[in-house]
C-alpha positions in Angstrom: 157.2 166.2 -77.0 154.8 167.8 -78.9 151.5 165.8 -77.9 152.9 166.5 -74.3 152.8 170.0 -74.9 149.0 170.1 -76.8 147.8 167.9 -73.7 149.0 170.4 -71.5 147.3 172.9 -73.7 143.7 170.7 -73.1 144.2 170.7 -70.0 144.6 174.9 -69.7 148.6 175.1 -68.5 150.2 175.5 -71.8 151.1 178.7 -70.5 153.3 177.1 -67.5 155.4 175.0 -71.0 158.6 176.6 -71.3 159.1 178.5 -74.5 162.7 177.9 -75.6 163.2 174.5 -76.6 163.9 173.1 -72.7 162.9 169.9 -72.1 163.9 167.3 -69.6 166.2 164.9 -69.2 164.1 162.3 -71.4 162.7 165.3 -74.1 159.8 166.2 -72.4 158.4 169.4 -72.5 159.1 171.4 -68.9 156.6 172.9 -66.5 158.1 176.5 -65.1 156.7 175.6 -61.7 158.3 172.5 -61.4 162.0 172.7 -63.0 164.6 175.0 -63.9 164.4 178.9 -61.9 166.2 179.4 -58.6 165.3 176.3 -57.2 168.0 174.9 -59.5 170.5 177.5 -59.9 171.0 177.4 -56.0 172.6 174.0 -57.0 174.8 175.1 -60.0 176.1 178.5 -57.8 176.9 176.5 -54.9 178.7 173.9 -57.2 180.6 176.6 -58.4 181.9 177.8 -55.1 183.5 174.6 -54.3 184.7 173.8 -58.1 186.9 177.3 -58.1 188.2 176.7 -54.5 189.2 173.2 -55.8 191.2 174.1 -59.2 192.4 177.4 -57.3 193.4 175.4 -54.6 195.8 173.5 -56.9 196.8 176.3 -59.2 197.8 179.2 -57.1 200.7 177.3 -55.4 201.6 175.1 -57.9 204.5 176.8 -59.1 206.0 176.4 -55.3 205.4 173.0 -55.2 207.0 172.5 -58.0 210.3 174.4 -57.0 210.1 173.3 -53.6 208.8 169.6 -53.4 210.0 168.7 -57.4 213.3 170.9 -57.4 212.6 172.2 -60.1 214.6 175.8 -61.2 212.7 178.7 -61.9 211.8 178.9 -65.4 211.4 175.2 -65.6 209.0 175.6 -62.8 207.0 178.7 -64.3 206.6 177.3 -67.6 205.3 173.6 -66.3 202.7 175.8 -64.7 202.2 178.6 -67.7 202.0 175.1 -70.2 199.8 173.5 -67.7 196.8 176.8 -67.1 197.0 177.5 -70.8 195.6 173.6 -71.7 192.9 174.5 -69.2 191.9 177.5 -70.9 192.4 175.6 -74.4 190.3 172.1 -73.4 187.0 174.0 -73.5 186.9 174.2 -77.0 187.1 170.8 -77.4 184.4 170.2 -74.4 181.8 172.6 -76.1 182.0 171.2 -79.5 181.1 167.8 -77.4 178.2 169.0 -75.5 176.6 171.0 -78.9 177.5 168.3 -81.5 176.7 165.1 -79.4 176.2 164.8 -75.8 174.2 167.7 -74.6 175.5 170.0 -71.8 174.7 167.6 -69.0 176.5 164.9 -69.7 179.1 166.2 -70.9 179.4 167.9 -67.3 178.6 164.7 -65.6 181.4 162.7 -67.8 184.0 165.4 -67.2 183.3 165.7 -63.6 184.5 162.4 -63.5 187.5 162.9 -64.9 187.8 166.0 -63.0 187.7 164.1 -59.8 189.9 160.8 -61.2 192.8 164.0 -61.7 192.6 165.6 -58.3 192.1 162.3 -56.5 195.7 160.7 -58.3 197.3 164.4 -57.9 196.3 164.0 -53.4 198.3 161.0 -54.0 200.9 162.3 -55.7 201.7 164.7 -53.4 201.0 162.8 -50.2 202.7 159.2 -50.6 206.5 159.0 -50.1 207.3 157.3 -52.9 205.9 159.4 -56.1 207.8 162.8 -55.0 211.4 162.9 -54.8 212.9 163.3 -51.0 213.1 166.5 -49.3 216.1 168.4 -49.9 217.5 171.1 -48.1 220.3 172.3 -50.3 221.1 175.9 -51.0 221.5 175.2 -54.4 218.6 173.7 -56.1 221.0 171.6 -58.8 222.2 169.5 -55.8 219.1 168.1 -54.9 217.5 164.9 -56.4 215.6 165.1 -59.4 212.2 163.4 -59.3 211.9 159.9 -61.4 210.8 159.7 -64.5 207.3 157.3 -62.6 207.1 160.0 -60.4 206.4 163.2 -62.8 204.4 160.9 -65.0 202.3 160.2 -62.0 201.8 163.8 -61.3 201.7 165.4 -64.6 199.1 162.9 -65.9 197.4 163.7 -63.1 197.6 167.7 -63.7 196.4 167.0 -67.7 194.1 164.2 -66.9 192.5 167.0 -64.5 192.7 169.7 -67.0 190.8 167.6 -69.6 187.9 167.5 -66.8 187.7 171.5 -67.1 187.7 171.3 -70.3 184.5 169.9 -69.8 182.7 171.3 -66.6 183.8 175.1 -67.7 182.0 175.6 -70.6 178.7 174.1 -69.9 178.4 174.9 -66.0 177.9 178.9 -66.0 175.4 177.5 -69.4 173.5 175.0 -67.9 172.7 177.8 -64.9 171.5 180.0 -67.7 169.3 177.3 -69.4 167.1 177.6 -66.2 166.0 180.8 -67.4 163.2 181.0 -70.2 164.2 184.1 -72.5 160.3 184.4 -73.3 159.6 185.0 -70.1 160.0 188.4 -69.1 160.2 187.7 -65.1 162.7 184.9 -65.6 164.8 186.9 -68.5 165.4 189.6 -65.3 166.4 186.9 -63.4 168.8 185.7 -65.5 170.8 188.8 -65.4 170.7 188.4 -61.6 172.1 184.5 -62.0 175.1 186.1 -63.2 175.6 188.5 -60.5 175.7 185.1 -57.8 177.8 183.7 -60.6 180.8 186.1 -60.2 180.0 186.2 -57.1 180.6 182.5 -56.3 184.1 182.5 -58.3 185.3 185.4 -56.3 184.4 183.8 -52.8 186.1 180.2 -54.1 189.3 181.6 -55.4 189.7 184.0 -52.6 188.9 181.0 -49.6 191.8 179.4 -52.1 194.0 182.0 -52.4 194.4 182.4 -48.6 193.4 179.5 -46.3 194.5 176.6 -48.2 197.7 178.4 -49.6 198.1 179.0 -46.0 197.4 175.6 -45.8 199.3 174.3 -47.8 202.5 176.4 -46.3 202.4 175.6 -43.2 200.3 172.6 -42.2 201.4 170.5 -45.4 200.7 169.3 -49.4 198.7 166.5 -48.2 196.0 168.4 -46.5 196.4 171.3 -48.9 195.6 168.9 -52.0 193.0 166.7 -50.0 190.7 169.9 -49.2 190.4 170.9 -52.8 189.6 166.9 -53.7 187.1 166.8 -51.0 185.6 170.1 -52.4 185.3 169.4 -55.6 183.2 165.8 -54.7 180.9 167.7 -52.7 180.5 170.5 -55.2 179.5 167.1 -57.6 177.3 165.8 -55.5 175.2 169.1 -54.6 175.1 169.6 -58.6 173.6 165.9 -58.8 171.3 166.8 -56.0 169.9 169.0 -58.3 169.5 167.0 -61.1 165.3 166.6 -60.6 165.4 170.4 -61.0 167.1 170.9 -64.3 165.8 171.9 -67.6 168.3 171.3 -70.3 168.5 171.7 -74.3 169.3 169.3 -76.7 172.3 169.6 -78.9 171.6 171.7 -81.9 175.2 171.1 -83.8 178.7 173.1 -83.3 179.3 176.8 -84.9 182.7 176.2 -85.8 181.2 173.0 -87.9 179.0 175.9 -89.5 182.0 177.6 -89.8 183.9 175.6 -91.7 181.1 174.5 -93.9 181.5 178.6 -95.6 185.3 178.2 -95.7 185.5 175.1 -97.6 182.6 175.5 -100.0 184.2 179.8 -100.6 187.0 177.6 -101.3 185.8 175.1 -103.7 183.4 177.9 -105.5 186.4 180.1 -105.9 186.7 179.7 -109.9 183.1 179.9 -110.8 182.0 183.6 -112.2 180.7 185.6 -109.0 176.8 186.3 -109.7 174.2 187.9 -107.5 171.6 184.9 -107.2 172.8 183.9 -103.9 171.3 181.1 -101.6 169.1 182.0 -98.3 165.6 180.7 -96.6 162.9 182.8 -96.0 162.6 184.8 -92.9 159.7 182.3 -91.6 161.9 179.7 -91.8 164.2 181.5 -88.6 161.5 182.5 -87.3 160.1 179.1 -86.6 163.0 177.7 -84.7 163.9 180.7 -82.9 166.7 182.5 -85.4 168.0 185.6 -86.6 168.3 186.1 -91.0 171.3 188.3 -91.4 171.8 190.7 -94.4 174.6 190.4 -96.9 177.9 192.7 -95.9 180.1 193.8 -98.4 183.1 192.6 -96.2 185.1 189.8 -96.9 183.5 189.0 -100.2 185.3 186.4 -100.9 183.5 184.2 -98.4 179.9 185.3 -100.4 181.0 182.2 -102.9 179.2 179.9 -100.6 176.2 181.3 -101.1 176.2 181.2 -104.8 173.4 178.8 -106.1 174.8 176.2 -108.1 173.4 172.5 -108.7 175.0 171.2 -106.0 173.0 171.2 -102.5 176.0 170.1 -100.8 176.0 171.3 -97.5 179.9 171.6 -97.7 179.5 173.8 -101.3 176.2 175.7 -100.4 175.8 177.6 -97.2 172.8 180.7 -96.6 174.1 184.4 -96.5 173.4 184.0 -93.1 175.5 181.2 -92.3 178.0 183.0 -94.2 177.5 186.3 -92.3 178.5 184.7 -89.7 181.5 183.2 -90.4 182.7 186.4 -91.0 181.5 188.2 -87.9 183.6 185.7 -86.2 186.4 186.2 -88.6 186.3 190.1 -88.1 187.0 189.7 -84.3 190.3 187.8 -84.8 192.1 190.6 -85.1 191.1 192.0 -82.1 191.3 188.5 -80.0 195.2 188.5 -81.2 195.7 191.7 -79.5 194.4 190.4 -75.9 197.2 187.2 -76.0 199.6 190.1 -74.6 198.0 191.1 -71.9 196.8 187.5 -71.1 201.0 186.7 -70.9 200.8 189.0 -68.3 198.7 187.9 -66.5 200.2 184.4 -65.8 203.1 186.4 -64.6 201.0 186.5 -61.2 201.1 182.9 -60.4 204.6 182.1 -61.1 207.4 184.9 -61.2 205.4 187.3 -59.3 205.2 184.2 -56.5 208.3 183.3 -56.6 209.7 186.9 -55.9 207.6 186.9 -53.1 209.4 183.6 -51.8 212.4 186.2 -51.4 211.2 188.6 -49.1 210.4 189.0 -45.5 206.7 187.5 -45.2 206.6 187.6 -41.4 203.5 189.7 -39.2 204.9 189.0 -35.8 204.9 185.3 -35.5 202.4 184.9 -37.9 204.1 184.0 -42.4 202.2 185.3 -45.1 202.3 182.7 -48.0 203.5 184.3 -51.4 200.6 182.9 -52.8 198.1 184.7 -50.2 198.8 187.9 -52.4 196.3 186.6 -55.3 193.7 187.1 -52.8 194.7 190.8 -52.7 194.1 190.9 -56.3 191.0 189.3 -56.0 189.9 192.0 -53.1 191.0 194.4 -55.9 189.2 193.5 -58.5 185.2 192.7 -57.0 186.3 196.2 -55.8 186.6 198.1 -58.6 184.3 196.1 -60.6 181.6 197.7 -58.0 182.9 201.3 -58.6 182.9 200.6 -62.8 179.8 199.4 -62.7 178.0 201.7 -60.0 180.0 205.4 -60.0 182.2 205.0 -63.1 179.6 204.5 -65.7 176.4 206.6 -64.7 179.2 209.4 -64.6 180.4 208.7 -68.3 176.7 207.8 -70.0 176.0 211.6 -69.2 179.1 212.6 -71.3 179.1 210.0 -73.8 175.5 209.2 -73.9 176.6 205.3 -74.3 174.7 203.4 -72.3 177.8 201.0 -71.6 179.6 204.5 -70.5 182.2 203.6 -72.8 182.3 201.3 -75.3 183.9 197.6 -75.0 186.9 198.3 -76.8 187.5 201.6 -75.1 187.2 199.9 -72.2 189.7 197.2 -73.9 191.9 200.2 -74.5 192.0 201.5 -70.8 192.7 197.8 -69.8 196.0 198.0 -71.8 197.2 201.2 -70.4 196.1 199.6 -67.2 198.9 196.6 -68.1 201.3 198.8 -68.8 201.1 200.8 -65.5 201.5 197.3 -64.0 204.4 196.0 -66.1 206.6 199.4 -65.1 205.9 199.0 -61.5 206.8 195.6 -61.0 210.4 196.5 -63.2 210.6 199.4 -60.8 209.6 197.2 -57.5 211.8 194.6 -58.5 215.2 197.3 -59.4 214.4 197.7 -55.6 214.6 194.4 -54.5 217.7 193.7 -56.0 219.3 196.7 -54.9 218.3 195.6 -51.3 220.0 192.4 -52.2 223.6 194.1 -53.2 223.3 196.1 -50.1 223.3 193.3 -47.8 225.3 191.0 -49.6 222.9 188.7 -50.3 223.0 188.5 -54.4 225.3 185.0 -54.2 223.7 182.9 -50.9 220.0 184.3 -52.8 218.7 184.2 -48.7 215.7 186.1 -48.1 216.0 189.9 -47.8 215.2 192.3 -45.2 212.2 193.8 -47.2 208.7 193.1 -46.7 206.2 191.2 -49.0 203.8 193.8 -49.1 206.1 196.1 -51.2 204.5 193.4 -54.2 201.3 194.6 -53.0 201.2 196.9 -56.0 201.3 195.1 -58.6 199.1 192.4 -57.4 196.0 194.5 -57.2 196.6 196.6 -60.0 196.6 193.1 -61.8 192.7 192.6 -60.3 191.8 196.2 -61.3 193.5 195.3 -65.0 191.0 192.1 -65.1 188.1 194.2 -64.3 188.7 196.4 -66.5 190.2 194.2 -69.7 189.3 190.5 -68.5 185.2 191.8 -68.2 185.6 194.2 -71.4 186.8 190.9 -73.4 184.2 188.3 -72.5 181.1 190.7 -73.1 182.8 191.7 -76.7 183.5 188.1 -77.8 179.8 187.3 -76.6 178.4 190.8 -77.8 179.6 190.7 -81.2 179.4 186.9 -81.9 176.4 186.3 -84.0 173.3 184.7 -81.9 173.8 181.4 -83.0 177.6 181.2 -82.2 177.5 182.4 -78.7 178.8 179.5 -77.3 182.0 180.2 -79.6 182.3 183.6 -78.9 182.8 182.9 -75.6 185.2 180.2 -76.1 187.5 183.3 -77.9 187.7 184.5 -74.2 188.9 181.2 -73.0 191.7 180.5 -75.7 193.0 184.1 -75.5 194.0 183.4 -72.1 195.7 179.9 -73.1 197.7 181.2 -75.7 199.0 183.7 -73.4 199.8 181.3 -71.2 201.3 179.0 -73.9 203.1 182.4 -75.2 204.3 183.6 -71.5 205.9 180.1 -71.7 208.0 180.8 -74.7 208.9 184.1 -73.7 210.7 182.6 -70.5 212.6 180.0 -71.9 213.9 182.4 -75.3 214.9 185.5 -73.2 216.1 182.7 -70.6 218.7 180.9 -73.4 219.2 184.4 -75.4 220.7 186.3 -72.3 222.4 183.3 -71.1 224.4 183.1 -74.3 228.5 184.2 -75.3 229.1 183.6 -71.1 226.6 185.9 -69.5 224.7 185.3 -66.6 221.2 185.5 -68.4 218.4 187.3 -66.5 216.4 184.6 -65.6 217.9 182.1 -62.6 217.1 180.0 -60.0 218.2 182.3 -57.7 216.6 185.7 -58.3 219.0 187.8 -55.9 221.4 187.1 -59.1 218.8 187.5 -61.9 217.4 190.6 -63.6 213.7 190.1 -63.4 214.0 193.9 -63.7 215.2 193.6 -67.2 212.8 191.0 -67.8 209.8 193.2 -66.9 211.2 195.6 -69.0 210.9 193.7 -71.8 207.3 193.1 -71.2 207.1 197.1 -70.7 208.1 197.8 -74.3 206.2 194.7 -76.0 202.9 196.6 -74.2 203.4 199.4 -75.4 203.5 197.7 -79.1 200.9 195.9 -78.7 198.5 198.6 -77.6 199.4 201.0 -80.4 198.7 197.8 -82.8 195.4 197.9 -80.8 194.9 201.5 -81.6 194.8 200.9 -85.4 193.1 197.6 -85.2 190.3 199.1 -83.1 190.2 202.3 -85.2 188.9 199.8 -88.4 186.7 197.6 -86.8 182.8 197.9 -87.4 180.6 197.3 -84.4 178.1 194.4 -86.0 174.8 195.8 -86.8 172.4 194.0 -84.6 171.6 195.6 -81.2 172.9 192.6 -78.7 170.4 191.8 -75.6 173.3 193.4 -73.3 172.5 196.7 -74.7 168.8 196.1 -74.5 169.3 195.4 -71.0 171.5 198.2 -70.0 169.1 201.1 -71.5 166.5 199.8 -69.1 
């Protein structure tokens, strides 16, 4: 690599040699005219189009299928898909630590696109052939209909998880890979970089809405066969444009997991906690980051416990002797934990929207003339929502508040956190409200006991569904630029991954929720709130519930945010936002 690069030097095109450590797919040293720019990212954008129609295709119905194709009752249903999006959100953990400790970004992708394809390929089946779903059933009551067999849900949940492993692979080091192509030490492509991530978010928004309405329309009306098989046939072309690419690609070689770092300070803090604290404390010399691209931290005085790992001893155990730096930051990723417990809430609310808020909407009158709206089709509305108001935030909303608060931002990330929270509770008191309308509708034409559908229309959800998109621009776009913000350079990739796991917990959490308040309020022979037929349940109640636990968790929020120190380092965001 590094005769490749002096040659290049002789021969007067150093300058063309990429600057951060890309190389190609055999180490070499990478020209900027020939790889990486947007001659590859058109690949990796396009890719992401079809990936996020594919896994939306699946996910935003999947709670219907369930009810309607598995019988299943309505919090067995919700939770199977609440247990089911959180391990999707939880698997990229496990598929960075793979790509940065061992097998690079690209073939980790490749690998996990494989898997990926092996899930929605069996899922297709499992939906299409006779004999792995039980048979239709048209019973009011969804106890007298035939359960599915014990080969048939291993069929299609091993598809589901063998599927979510796959993400836990591709999500991580996609939206990564893209920003590879970009050389930081570049100034032209550094601006382009910032406009990658513009297409990015642009590319999720038109997948998940193309998802969200034609093949939940799809899958409605025409059938699960063709509504699965699109997706499938997505994602293998999404694939193969990605590996059309592949000539084009710069990539990085694996440099070794933060939260291996990580646990390197714990453990040696631990086993240095009974030698005498002194001040002679273990760190390289600024030359040494320099060289190989790094940032030397000062000591803090918080969490001084940790500083034990730094304390030279005779030991040059990696596992007993760590630098200040490494320890600093371990504990700029420990200060944010606090703050990442506050966001499981609102991500439990957010899982609401593909399986309770859905199957409300299976209850009301979805008709436009001849034409049925699927319940599902609503996400789309929240989608709509939120590219909307991300447009006003960014373009009216914060020039307005940078002349009163002088913060470049306009407000800062946990403000912005903050007003994302009120925003959830707004959203959580509407729905209670929507739905004390619905059932009242459902007394008033005696249809509480029969649960038919009732004479109100689908669009009085409308609400709550694009409140929920201006909630994730808001909250969902505040928490992913904080995690990556105040995550140390060199755990990046792990502050992100705090994004990612907030929202599986809360789907993991939304889960227990349902079935507790479920068994609790069915207890000493009441009707509980939660039932398969939601004419007789108390969803209102329910909502309630989330109402109150909100409102707890933002005045939790309040303290938590009041205490926490903004890092001291000035993050690249900011630079990039004062231009």
């Amino acid at each position: 690599m590094a005769a490749a690069a002096a040659m290049a030097v002789e021969e007067g095109g150093g300058d063309d040699y990429t600057k951060d450590g890309t190389v190609d797919l055999r180490g070499n040293p990478v020209r900027r005219s020939k790889r990486g720019g947007w001659k590859a990212c058109y690949f990796v954008v396009a890719y992401e189009v079809f990936e996020r129609m594919a896994y939306y295709g699946i996910s935003s119905n999947l709670v219907l299928y369930m009810t309607r194709k598995l019988h299943q009752g309505t919090v067995q249903s919700a939770n199977n898909v609440t247990n089911w999006v959180g391990t999707i959100w939880m698997t990229p953990i496990l598929g960075a630590y793979v790509a940065d400790t061992h097998l690079g970004r690209y073939w980790t992708f490749l690998i996990s696109c494989a898997i990926y394809l092996s899930g929605m390929s069996v899922l297709t089946l499992a939906v299409s052939l006779p004999g792995l779903k039980p048979p239709p059933c048209n019973e009011a009551q969804m106890s007298d209909c035939k359960k599915a067999l014990p080969l048939q849900l291993g069929v299609f949940y091993g598809a589901l998880y063998t599927l979510a492993i796959g993400t836990g692979g591709t999500k991580p080091n996609i939206s990564t890979i893209g920003a590879d192509q970009f050389d930081d030490f570049e100034p032209k492509e550094k601006a382009h970089k910032i406009s990658f991530f513009n297409w990015w978010m642009f590319s999720i928004f038109f997948g998940t809405l193309f998802a969200n309405t034609i093949l939940v329309y799809i899958q409605d009306n025409v059938g699960w066969a063709l509504g699965y098989g699109l997706p499938t046939i997505g994602l293998a072309i999404s694939i193969s444009i990605f590996l059309a690419g592949t000539p084009f690609y710069r990539h990085k070689l694996p440099t070794g997991s933060p939260v291996t770092r990580m646990a390197k300070v714990i453990v040696a803090a631990i086993r240095n906690r009974k030698a005498p604290f002194t001040k002679q404390l273990y760190e390289l010399d600024l030359d040494e980051y320099a060289k190989h691209g790094k940032f030397k931290i000062e000591l803090t005085p918080s969490l001084r416990f940790l500083n034990k790992a730094a304390m030279v001893t005779s030991s040059k155990d990696p596992w007993k002797l760590c630098t200040v730096t490494q320890v600093e930051e371990t504990k700029q990723m420990l200060r944010m934990i606090p703050i990442l417990i506050i966001t499981f809430v609102p991500s439990t609310m957010v899982a609401q929207v593909h399986t309770l808020f859905i199957k409300q909407g299976t209850t009301l009158d979805r008709s436009i003339g001849k034409f049925h709206i699927p319940p599902a089709s609503l996400t789309g509305f929240m989608t709509i929502s939120m590219l909307i108001f991300i447009v006003f935030y960014d373009k009216i909303f914060v020039k307005l508040m940078r002349k009163v608060t002088k913060n470049p931002r306009g407000i800062s990330l946990l403000q912005r956190m903050g007003l994302g929270l009120i925003v959830h509770i707004i959203i959580m008191t509407i729905s209670s409200l929507v739905e004390r309308k619905r059932l009242s509708i459902a007394r008033e034409h005696g249809l509480v006991e029969s649960g038919s559908q009732l004479p109100l229309s689908i669009f009085i959800l409308l609400p709550q569904f694009m409140l929920m998109g201006v909630a994730d621009a808001i909250l969902e776009v505040a928490k992913l630029e904080f995690f990556y913000d105040q995550a140390p350079e060199g755990m990046k990739s792990l502050g992100t991954a705090y994004s990612t796991t907030t929202l599986g917990i809360g789907n993991y959490l939304s889960s227990f929720l349902l079935s507790t308040v479920s068994r609790l309020t069915a207890q000493h022979g009441h009707q509980g709130w939660i039932l398969n037929n939601l004419n007789a349940s108390h969803l209102d109640y329910y909502y309630g519930l989330f109402i109150i636990l909100n409102v707890v968790n933002f005045f939790l929020f309040l303290v938590i945010a009041r205490c926490y120190v903004y890092k001291a380092e000035i993050s690249n965001s900011m630079e990039v936002l004062k231009d």
